[in-house]
Legacy VTK file of the C-alpha trace (Angstrom):
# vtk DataFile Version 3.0
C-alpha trace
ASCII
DATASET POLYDATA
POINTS 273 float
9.636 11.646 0.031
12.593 10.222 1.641
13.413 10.741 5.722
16.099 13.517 4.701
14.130 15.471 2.547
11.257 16.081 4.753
13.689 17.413 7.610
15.979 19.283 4.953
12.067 21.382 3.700
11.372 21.257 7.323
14.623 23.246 8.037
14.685 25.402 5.090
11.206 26.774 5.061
11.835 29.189 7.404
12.662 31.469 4.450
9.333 32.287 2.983
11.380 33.352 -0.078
13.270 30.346 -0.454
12.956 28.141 -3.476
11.197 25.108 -1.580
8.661 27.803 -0.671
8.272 29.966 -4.130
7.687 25.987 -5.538
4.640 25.181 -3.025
3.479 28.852 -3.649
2.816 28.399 -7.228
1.770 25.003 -6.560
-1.447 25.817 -4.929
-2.034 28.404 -7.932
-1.868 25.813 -10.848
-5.359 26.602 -11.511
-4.414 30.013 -12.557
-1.900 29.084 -15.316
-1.326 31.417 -18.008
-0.659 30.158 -21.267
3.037 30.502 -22.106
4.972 29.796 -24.899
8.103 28.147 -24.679
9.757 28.552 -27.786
11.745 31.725 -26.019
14.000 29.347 -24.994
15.330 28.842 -28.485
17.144 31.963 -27.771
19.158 30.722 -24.717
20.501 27.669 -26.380
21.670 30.492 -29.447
23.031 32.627 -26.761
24.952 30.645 -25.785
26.236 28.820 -28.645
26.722 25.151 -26.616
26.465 22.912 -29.955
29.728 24.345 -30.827
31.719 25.330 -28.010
30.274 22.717 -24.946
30.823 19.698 -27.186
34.251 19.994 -27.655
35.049 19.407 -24.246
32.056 17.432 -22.472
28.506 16.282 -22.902
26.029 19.000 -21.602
22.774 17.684 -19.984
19.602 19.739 -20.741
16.753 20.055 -18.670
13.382 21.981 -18.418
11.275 22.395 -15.239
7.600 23.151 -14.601
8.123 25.448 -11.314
4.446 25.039 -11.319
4.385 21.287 -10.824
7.636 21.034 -9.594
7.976 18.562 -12.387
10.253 18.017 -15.192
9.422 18.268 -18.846
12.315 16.933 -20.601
15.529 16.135 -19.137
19.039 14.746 -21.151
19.621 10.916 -20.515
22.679 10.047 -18.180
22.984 12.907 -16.118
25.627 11.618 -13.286
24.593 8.199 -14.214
20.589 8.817 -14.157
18.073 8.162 -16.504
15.769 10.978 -17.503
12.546 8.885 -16.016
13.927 9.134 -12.772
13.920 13.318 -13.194
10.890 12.749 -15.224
8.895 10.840 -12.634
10.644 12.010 -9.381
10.234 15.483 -10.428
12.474 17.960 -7.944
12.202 14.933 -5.139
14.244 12.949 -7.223
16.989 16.230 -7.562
16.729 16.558 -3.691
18.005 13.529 -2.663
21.456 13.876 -4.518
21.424 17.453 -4.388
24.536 17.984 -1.705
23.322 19.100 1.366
25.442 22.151 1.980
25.086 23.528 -1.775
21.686 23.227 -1.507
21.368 25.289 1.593
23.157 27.926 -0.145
20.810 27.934 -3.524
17.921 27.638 -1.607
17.895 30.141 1.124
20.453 32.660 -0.603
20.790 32.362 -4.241
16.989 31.703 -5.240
15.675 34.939 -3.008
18.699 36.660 -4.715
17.423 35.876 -8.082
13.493 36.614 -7.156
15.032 39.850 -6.227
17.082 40.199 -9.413
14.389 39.591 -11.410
11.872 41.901 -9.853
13.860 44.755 -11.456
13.528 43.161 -15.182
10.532 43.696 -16.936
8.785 39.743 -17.214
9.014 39.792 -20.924
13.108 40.292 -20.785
13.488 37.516 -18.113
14.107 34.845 -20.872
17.048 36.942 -22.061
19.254 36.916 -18.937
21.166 33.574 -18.248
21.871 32.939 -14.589
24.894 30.306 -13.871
26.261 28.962 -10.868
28.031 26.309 -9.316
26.957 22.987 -7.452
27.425 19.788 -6.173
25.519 16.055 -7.227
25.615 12.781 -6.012
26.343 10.546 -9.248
24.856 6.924 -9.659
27.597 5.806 -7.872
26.941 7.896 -4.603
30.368 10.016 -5.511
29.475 13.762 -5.564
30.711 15.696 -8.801
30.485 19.322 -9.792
28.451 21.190 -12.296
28.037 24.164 -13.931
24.581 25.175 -13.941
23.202 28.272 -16.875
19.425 28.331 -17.105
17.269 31.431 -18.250
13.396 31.734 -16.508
10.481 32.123 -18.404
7.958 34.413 -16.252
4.005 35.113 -15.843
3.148 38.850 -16.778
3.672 40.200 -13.357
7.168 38.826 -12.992
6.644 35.035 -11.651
9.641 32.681 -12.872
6.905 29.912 -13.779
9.940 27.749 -15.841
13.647 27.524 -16.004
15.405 25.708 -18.946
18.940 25.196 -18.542
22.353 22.765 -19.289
24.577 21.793 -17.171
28.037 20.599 -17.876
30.561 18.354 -15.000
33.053 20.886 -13.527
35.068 18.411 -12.010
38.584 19.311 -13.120
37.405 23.026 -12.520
36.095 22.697 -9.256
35.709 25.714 -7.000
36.064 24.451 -3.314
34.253 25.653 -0.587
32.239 28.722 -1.987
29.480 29.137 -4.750
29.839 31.534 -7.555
26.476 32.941 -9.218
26.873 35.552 -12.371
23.794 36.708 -14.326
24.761 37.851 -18.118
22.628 39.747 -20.225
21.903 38.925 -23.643
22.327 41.588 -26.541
19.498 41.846 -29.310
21.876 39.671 -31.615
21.466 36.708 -28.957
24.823 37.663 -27.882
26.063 37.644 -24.019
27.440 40.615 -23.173
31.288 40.701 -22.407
30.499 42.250 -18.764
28.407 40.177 -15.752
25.530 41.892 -14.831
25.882 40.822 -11.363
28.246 38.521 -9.373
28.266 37.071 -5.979
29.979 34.681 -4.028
28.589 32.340 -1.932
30.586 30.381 1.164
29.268 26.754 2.213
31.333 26.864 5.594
31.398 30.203 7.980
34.955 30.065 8.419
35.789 30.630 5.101
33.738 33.795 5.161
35.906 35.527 7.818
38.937 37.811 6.855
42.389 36.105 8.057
44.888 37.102 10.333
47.044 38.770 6.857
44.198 39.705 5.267
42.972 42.181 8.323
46.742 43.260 8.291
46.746 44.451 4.605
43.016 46.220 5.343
44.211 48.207 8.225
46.992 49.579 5.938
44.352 49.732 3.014
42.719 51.508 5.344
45.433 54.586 6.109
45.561 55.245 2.398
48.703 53.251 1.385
48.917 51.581 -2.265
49.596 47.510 -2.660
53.555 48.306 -3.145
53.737 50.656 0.362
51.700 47.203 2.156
53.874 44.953 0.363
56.751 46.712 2.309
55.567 47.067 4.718
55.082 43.301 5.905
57.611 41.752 3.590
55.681 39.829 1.416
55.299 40.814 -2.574
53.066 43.224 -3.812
51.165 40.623 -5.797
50.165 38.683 -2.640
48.947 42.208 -1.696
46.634 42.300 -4.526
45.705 38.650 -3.864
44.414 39.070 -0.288
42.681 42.355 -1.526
40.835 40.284 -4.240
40.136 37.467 -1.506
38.539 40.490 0.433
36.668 41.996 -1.829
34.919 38.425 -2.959
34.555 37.278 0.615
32.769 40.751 1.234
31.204 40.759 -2.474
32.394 44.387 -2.720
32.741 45.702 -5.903
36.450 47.846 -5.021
38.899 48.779 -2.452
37.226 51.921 -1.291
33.868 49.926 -0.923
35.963 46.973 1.089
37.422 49.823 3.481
34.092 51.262 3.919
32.404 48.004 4.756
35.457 46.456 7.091
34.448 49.853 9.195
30.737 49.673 9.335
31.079 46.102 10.029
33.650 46.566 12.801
35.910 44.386 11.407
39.219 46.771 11.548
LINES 1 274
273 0 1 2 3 4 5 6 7 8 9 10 11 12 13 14 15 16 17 18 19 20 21 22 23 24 25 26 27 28 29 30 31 32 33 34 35 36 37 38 39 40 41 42 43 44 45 46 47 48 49 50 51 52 53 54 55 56 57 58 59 60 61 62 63 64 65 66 67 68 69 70 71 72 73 74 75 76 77 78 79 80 81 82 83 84 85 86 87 88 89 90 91 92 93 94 95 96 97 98 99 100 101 102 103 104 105 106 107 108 109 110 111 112 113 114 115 116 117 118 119 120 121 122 123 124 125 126 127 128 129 130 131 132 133 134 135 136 137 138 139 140 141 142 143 144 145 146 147 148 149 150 151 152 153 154 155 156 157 158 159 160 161 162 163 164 165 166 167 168 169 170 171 172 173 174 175 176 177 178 179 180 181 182 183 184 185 186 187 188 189 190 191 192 193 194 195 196 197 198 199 200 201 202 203 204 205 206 207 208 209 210 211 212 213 214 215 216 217 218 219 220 221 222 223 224 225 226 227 228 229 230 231 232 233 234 235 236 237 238 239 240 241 242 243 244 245 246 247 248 249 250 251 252 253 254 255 256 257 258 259 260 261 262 263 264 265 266 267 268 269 270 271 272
C-alpha cells in the first residue's frame, strides 16, 4: 500500500461508518460468508437498458466487487487507460491510488454512511433492485483526472449487509459537474423498469465555500422569508425573476431541502438569516 493511502485510511477512519471501515469490518468476518447468488444482477444491467442506450454515446466499463475481500471479480478492460489485472490484482488499493483525493473524502465519509443508512430501511432481498449513481473523479493512465458516472446496485446478506456492488461506469467529461457530488437512488418497478421519480437525492460539496449561501442568495431568503413570491424579490433588487428562481434552486441544493418553505425553515434554525 502506497505512502498516500495509508495516511488517506489513517485520516478517514475516524468514521466507524465509513466505507474503508464497513470493508475491514466484513473482512475479519469472511469466515461467515453466506452463500449468495449473483445472478440478481442480471436485473440491473435490464434496468437499465445500457446495451442500447450507453453505447451510442461511449463505452461503459463494468465492474463487480467482493466487499468481503475488498477484491474485484471481473472488471471491463481499459478503464481510464487500465487493464482489468491491475483492478483484478490490486483489488480497491489499486482504485485508491487514482481515486481523487477530495471525491473520495466525500464518498467515503458521507455518501457510503448515507447509503448504509438508506439501505437499512429496504428489506435485504429488495437491495438488488435500487440503483445508486453518483459522480466522481479518476486519475487516467496518463495521470489526467476524468469524470465518471458511477450506477451500481448492492447485493446484501439476510440482515441487510451490502456484501457486493456491481456497477458501470461511463466518462462524464463533457458533462462534468464542478465542485459538488450528486448521488440519486432510483427504484426499480417489477417490469425492471426505473421509476420516473428519484427516490432520494443529495448533493455533495468538495470545497466548504461552495456550501455557504452568497451575499444575493441571503438577500432573496430574507425576502423569501417575509412571504413575498419570486416576481415581488425580483423587484425588489432589480434583477429578473428567473435569477430569483435560480438562487432559490442553488439554495435549496446547497441546503438539500426538498422546497422553499423547508429552505426558510432551515436558514432560521440554522441562523443563517
Amino acid at each position: 500500500m502506497c505512502k498516500r493511502l495509508t495516511i488517506m485510511t489513517k485520516t478517514l477512519s475516524k468514521n466507524k461508518n465509513s466505507w474503508l471501515n464497513y470493508l475491514h469490518r466484513l473482512k475479519d468476518k469472511t469466515g461467515e460468508k453466506e452463500k449468495l447468488e449473483l445472478t440478481g444482477f442480471d436485473d440491473f444491467f435490464n434496468a437499465n437498458d445500457f446495451a442500447h442506450s450507453f453505447l451510442l454515446h461511449s463505452i461503459p466499463f463494468v465492474y463487480l466487487l467482493d466487499y468481503q475481500r475488498g477484491t474485484y471479480i471481473n472488471m471491463s478492460e481499459n478503464f481510464a487507460g487500465y487493464k482489468a489485472d491491475l483492478f483484478l490484482k490490486g483489488g480497491i488499493h489499486h482504485l485508491l491510488e487514482i481515486y481523487h483525493p477530495d471525491h473520495f473524502q466525500v464518498f467515503d465519509s458521507e455518501i457510503f454512511p448515507g447509503r448504509l443508512q438508506i439501505l437499512k430501511n429496504i428489506k435485504p432481498q429488495e437491495h438488488q433492485n435500487y440503483v445508486f449513481t453518483y459522480n466522481l473523479c479518476i486519475k487516467n493512465k496518463e495521470g489526467k483526472f476524468e469524470n465518471f458516472l458511477q450506477r451500481n446496485c448492492f447485493l446484501s446478506d439476510e440482515i441487510g449487509n451490502p456484501l457486493f456492488s456491481m456497477g458501470i461506469l461511463m466518462n462524464i467529461d463533457h458533462h462534468k459537474n464542478g465542485n459538488s457530488v450528486v448521488q440519486t437512488v432510483d427504484k426499480v418497478d417489477a417490469y425492471g423498469l426505473i421509476e420516473n421519480k428519484a427516490v432520494f437525492k443529495q448533493i455533495f460539496y468538495l470545497n466548504e465555500e461552495d456550501k455557504l449561501f452568497s451575499k444575493r442568495e441571503k438577500e432573496v431568503l430574507l425576502w423569501m422569508a417575509d412571504g413575498l413570491s419570486s416576481k415581488m424579490i425580483a423587484n425588489k433588487l432589480n434583477i429578473s425573476e428567473n435569477t430569483v428562481v435560480n438562487h432559490r434552486r442553488s439554495m435549496q441544493d446547497k441546503s438539500n431541502m426538498p422546497n422553499a418553505t423547508a429552505l426558510v425553515s432551515f436558514a432560521i434554525r440554522s441562523e443563517i438569516i
